[in-house]
C-alpha positions in Angstrom: -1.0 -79.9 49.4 -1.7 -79.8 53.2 -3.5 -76.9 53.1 -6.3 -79.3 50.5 -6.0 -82.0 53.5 -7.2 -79.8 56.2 -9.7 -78.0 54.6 -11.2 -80.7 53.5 -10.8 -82.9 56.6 -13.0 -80.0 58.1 -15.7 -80.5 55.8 -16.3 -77.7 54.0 -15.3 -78.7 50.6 -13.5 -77.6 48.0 -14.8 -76.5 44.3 -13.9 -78.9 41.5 -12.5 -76.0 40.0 -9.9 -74.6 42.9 -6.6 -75.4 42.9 -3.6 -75.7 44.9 -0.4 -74.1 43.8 2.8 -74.3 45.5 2.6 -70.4 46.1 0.0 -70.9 48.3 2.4 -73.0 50.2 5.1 -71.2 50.1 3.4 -67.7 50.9 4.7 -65.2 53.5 2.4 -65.3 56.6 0.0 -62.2 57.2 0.8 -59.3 58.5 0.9 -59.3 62.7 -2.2 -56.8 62.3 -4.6 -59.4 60.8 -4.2 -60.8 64.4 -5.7 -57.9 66.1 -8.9 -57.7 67.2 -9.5 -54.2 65.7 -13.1 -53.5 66.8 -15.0 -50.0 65.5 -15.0 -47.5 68.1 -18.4 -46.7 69.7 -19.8 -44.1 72.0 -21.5 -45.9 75.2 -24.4 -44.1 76.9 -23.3 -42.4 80.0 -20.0 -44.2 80.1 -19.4 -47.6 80.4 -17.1 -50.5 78.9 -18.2 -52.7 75.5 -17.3 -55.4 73.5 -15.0 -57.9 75.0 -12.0 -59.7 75.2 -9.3 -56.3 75.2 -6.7 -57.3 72.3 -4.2 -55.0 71.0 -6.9 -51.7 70.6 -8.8 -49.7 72.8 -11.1 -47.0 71.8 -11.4 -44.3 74.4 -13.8 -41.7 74.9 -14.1 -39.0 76.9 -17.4 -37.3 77.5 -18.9 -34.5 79.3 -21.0 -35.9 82.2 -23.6 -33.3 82.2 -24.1 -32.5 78.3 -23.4 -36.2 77.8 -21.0 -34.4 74.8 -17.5 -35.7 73.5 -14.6 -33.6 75.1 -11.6 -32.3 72.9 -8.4 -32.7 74.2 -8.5 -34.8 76.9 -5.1 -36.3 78.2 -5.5 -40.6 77.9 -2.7 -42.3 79.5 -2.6 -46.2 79.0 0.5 -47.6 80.4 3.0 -46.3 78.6 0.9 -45.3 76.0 -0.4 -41.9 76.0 -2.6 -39.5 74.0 -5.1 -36.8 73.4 -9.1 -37.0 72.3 -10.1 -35.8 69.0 -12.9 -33.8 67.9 -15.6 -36.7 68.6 -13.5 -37.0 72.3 -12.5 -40.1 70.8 -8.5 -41.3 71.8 -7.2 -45.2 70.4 -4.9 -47.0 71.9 -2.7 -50.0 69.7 -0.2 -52.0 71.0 0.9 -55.9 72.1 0.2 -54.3 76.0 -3.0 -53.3 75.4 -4.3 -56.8 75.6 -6.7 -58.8 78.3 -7.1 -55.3 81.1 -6.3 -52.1 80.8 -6.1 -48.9 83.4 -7.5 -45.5 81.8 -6.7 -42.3 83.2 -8.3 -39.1 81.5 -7.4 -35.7 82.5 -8.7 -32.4 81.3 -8.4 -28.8 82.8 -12.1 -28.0 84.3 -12.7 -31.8 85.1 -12.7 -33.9 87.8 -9.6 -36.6 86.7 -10.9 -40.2 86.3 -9.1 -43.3 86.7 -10.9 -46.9 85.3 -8.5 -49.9 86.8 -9.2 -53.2 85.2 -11.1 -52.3 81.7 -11.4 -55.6 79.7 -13.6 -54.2 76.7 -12.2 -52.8 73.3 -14.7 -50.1 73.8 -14.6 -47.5 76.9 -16.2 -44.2 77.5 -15.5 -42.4 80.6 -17.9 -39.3 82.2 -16.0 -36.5 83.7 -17.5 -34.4 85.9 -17.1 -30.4 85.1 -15.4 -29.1 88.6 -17.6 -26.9 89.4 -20.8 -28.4 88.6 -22.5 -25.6 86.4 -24.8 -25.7 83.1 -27.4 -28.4 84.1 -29.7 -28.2 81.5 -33.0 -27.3 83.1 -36.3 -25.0 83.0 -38.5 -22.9 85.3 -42.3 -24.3 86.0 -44.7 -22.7 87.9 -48.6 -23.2 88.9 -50.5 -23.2 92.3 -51.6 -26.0 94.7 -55.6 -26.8 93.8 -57.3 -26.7 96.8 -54.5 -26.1 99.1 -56.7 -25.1 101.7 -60.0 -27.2 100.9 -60.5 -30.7 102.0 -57.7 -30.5 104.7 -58.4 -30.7 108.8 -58.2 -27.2 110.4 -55.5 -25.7 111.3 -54.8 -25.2 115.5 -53.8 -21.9 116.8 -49.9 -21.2 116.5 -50.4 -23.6 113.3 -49.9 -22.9 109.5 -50.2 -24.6 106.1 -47.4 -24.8 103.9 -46.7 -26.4 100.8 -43.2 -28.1 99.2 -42.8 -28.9 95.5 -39.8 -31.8 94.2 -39.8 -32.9 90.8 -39.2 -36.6 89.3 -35.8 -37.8 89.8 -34.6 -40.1 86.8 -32.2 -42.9 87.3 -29.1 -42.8 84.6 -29.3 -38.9 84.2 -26.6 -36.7 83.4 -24.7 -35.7 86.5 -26.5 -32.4 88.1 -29.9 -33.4 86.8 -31.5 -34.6 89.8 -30.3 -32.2 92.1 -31.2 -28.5 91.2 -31.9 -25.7 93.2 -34.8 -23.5 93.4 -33.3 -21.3 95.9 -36.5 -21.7 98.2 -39.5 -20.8 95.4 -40.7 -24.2 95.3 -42.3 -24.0 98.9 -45.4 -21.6 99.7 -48.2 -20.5 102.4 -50.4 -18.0 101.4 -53.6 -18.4 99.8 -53.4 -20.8 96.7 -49.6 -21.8 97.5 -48.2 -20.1 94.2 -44.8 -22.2 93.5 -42.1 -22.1 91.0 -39.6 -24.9 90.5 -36.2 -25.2 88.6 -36.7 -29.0 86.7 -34.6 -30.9 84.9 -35.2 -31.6 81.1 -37.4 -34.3 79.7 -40.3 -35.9 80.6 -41.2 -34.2 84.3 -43.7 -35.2 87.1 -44.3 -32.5 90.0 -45.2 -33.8 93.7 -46.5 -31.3 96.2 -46.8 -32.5 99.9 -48.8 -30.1 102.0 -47.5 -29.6 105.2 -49.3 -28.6 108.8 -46.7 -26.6 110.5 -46.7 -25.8 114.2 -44.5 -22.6 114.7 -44.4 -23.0 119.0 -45.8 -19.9 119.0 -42.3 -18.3 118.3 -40.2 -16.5 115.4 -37.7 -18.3 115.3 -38.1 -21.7 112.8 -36.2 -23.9 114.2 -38.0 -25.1 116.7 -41.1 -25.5 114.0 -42.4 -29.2 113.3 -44.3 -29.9 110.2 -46.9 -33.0 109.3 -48.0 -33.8 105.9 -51.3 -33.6 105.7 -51.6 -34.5 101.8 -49.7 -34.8 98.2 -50.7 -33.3 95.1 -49.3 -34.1 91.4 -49.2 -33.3 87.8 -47.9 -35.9 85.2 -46.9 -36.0 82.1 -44.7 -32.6 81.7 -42.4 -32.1 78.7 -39.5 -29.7 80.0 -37.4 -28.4 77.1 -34.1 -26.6 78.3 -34.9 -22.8 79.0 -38.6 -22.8 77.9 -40.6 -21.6 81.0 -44.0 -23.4 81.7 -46.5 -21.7 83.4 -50.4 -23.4 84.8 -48.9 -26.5 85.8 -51.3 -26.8 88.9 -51.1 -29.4 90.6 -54.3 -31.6 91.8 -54.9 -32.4 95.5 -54.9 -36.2 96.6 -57.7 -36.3 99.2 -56.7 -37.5 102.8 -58.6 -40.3 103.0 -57.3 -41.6 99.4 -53.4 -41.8 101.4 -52.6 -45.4 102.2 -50.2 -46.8 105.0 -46.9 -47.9 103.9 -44.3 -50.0 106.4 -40.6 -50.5 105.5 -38.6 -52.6 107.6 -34.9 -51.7 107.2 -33.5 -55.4 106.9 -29.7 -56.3 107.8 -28.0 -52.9 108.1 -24.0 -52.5 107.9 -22.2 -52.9 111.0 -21.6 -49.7 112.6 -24.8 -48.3 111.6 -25.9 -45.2 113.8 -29.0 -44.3 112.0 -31.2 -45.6 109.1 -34.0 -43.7 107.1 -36.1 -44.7 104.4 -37.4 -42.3 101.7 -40.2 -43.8 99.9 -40.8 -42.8 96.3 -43.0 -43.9 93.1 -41.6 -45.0 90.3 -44.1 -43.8 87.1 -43.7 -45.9 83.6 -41.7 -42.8 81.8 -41.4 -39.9 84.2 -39.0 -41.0 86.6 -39.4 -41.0 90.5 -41.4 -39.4 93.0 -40.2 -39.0 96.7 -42.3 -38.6 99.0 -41.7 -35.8 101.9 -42.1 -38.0 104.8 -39.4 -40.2 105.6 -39.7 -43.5 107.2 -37.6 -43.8 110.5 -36.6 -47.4 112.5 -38.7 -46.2 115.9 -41.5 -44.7 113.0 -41.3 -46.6 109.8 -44.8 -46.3 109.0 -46.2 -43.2 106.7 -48.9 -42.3 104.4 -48.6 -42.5 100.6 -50.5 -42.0 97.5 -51.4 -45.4 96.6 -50.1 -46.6 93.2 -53.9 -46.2 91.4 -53.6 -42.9 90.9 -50.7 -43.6 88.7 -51.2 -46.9 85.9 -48.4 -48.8 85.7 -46.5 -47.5 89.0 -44.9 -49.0 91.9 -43.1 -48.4 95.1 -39.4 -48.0 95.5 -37.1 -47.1 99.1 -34.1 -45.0 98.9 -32.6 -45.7 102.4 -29.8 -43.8 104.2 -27.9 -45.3 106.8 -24.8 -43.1 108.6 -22.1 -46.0 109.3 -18.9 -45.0 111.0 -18.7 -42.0 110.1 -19.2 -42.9 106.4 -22.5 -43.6 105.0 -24.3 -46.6 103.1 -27.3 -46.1 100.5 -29.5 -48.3 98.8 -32.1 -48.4 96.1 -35.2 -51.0 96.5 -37.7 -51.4 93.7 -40.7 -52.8 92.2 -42.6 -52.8 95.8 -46.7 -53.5 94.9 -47.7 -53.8 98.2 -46.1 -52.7 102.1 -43.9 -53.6 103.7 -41.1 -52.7 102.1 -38.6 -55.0 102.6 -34.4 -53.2 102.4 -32.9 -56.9 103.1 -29.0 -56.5 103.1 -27.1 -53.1 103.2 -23.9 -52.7 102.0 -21.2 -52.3 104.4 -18.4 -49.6 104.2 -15.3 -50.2 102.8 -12.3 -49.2 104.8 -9.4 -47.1 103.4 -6.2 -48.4 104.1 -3.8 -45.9 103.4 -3.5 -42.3 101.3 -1.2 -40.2 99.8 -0.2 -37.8 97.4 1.2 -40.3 95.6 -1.7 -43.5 95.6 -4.4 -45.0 97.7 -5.1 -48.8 98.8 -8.5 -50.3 100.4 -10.5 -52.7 101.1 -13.4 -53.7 99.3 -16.8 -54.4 101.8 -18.3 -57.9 101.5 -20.9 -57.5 98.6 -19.4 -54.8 96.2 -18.7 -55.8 92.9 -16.7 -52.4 92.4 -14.9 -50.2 94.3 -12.4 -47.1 94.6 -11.4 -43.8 95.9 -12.3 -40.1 95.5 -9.6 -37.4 96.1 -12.1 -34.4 96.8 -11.3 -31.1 98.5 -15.1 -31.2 100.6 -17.5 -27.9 99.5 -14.7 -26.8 96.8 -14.2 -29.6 94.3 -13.9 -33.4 93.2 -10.3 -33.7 92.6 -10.0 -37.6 91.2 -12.1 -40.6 90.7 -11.0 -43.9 90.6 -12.8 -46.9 90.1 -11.9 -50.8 90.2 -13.8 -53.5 87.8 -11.7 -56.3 88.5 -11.0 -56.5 92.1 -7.8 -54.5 92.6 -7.9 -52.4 95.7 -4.6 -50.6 94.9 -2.9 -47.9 92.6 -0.2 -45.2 92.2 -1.7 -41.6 90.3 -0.2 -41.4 86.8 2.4 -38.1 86.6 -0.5 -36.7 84.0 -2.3 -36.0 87.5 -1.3 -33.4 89.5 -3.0 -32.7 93.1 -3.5 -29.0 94.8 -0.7 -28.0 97.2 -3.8 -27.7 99.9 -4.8 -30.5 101.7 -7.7 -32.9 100.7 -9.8 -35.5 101.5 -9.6 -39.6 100.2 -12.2 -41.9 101.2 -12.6 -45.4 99.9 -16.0 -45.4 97.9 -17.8 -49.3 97.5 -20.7 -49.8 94.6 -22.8 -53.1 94.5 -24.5 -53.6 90.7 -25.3 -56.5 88.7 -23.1 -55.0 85.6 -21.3 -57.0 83.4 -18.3 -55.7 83.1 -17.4 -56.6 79.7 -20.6 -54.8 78.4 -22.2 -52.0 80.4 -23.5 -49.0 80.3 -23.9 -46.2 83.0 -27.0 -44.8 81.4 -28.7 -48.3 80.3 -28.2 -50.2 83.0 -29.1 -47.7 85.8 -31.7 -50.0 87.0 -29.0 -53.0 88.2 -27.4 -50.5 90.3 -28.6 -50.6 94.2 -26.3 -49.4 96.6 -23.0 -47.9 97.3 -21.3 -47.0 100.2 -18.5 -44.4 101.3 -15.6 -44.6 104.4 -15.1 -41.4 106.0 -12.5 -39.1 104.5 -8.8 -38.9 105.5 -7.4 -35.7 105.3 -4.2 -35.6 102.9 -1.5 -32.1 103.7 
């Protein structure tokens, strides 16, 4: 009958019609699984880690970075538990170890290896990045600069007009996205500046700074200096993977529209031996414009489209500091008006020790996650890991197996207001704002 007591002492009554029986009483307990928090496994945009607390199952997932789709047959070791990824790259872990953190490692032939130290959701998907990078989704546009030589001041002698065409970077995007090549055709001189540019898919924007170049008078262009004399756009481009677009002309921003923009490079990283600010404009669902012209510390004014041309818009700074022989970068958003403000950079963490066998660091002041990156430099990304709980310290699984060449390990630092029992790579772009990088230490 103490069952009656405490239900009822907690008020939520019993019906005149249930009854107590001595086999409640003397019933076996449940089964040790009715304990477990078994929670449904879930795909999380770009990677990331989901529902918290970690107890007794993790669902893994291993993903493609670039196509964003499942990979079959991935290796999962987690502790001593270990595994391979299904169909839907999906791998589930149970037992009384997996419980409060976990440490993922994912390996797959073609990948770069990833390794997640201090995972505290029930839900995890990890990018890996195809070694080499190849398959970006993406599409050729072409179109000519309006007016490229109206409207502009004349050109001195030894002088010519050329033009440079970037498309819209988007924060979150598939690995590869943001960075293709058009092997040179995106810059032009002659008459209407005829361009072609390799984009990424989506919803595009195309900037096109026109440059006065003065060529010294000599062949050779490397003693050429250029000034950008204007910017010219198109919005509002719907890029479908391998569908060519042709007529997308871009319209000239007069000079006199540009506006003066100021950034003032805050409290850079100790060690810092030079600092640049690329200034960009964020549209409402295109992604980011940079401009050409960088911001320097000795010349940190430039000109700019100002943000009426494009409703809804504002100002954002990537800078670029070179820091003991390592680098620090931050993102800066939502500027209205100049200056632009970087406040505090993130300092580089230093690498403590590396071998073939593990790594240990030390996190910078500021980071709220950290790691290392095995990398052989201009051939391939060997091994990620990263560190969401503070440890700055790890030995490579045996599923791992390094080149007999030497490579490269540098400590890597990242500064993001994630929560890191529910994030996502993909969602949450937009708290991410800087990371930093040690130099590397080569490994025999």
């Amino acid at each position: 009958m103490v069952a009656c007591v405490l239900v009822a002492g907690c008020g939520f009554g019993v019906p005149a019609s249930t009854a107590v029986v001595d086999a409640d009483i003397d019933a076996p307990p449940p089964p040790i699984d009715a304990f477990v928090r078994d929670v449904p496994p879930r795909l999380i945009p770009g990677g990331g880690i989901a529902d918290a607390p970690l107890a007794h199952v993790l669902n893994v997932y291993a993903i493609d970075s670039v196509t964003r789709l499942p990979i079959m047959d991935a290796s999962v070791t987690i502790g001593a538990i270990s595994g391979m990824t299904d169909a839907t790259g999906l791998f589930v872990a149970r037992g009384e170890a997996v419980t409060g953190k976990a440490t993922i490692a994912i390996t797959k032939e073609g990948y770069r290896a990833e390794i997640w130290i201090g995972v505290a959701g029930a839900n995890a998907t990890l990018p890996l990045k195809p070694q080499p990078l190849a398959g970006v989704p993406r599409a050729d546009l072409s179109g000519v600069f309006s007016n490229f030589n109206s409207n502009l001041p004349p050109l001195g002698g030894g002088h010519l007009r050329s033009g440079s065409v970037t498309y819209s970077q988007l924060d979150g995007a598939p690995d590869g996205a943001n960075g293709i090549n058009s092997m040179g055709s995106n810059r032009c001189q002659s008459g209407s500046c005829a361009f072609s540019i390799a984009t990424r898919v989506g919803t595009v924007a195309l900037l096109g700074a026109t440059f006065d170049v003065d060529t010294k008078n000599t062949q050779d262009p490397n003693d050429d200096t250029s000034v950008v004399q204007t910017y010219s756009y198109r919005t509002g481009i719907t890029v479908v993977d391998g569908v060519a677009l042709n007529n997308q002309n871009l319209t000239q921003i007069a000079p006199s529209q540009l506006v003066d923009v100021t950034t003032t490079f805050g409290t850079l990283a100790p060690g810092t031996t030079v600092a640049v600010g690329v200034v960009a404009i964020d549209l409402p669902t295109e992604g980011t414009l940079y401009l050409s012209d960088n911001a320097e510390m000795n010349t940190p004014t430039i000109k700019a489209p100002p943000l009426s041309l494009f409703a809804g818009s504002s100002y954002r700074v990537l800078g670029f500091a070179g820091v003991n022989g390592g680098f620090s970068l931050l993102f800066r958003r939502g500027f209205t008006a100049s200056p632009f403000n970087l406040g505090t950079w993130l300092p580089t963490p230093t690498l403590v020790s590396a071998t073939r066998a593990g790594a240990s660091w030390t996190a910078p002041t500021g980071a709220t996650f950290s790691g290392v990156l095995y990398s052989r430099p201009f051939v391939a990304d060997l091994v990620q890991v990263l560190s969401f709980d503070g440890t700055t310290t790890f030995t490579l699984p045996p599923a791992i197996t390094l080149p007999t060449a030497s490579f490269d390990v540098s400590a890597i630092a990242f500064r993001a207001g994630y929560d890191f029992s529910d994030f996502s790579f993909a969602e949450d772009a937009a708290l991410y704002d800087a990371t930093s990088s040690s130099s590397g230490v080569a490994v025999p």
